[in-house]
C-alpha positions, 0 to 999 in steps of 0.5 A: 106440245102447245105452240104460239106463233108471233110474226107480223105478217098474215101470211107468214103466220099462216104458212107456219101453221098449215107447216105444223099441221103437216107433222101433226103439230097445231099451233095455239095462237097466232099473233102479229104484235107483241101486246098481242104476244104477251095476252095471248101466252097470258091466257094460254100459255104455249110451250114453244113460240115461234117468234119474228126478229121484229118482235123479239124487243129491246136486248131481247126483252120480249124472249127473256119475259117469255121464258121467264114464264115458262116459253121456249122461243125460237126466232125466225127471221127472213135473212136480211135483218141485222145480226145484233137482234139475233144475237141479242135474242140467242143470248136473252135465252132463245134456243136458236134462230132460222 
């Protein structure tokens, strides 16, 4: 399985990847934008991305164009963003939120 990993901080996108290599998992690429996002699954399209709140976009723009093309996505966000997001992400298709 190919996994993507978009989040904004250096060592939150880190400490995901050193956890997928602890179950035998690695991690395809590791973004901290969505411009970044969209190049990278372009050229190596993963099969799940593991996805900041903050990048999820508009109404869930960025999890709809992901899965438009192929991508799982589960959003990961640290507790204290809005509700709304995560919900407009759950219902742009993502399959859950940590």
């Amino acid at each position: 399985m190919k996994i993507g990993i978009a989040h904004p901080d250096r060592l939150t996108r880190e400490a995901l990847r050193r956890s997928l290599a602890t179950i035998e998992l690695s991690a395809c690429w590791t973004v901290n934008d969505a411009r970044d996002l969209d190049r990278a699954n372009r050229r190596d399209p993963a099969d799940l991305v593991v996805l900041a709140l903050s990048l999820v976009g508009a109404n869930g723009s960025q999890v709809r164009g992901l899965i438009e093309d192929g991508c799982a996505c589960l959003v990961l966000s640290d507790g204290n963003e809005a509700a709304p997001a995560i919900y407009d992400a759950l219902s742009a298709g993502a399959l859950g939120h940590v």
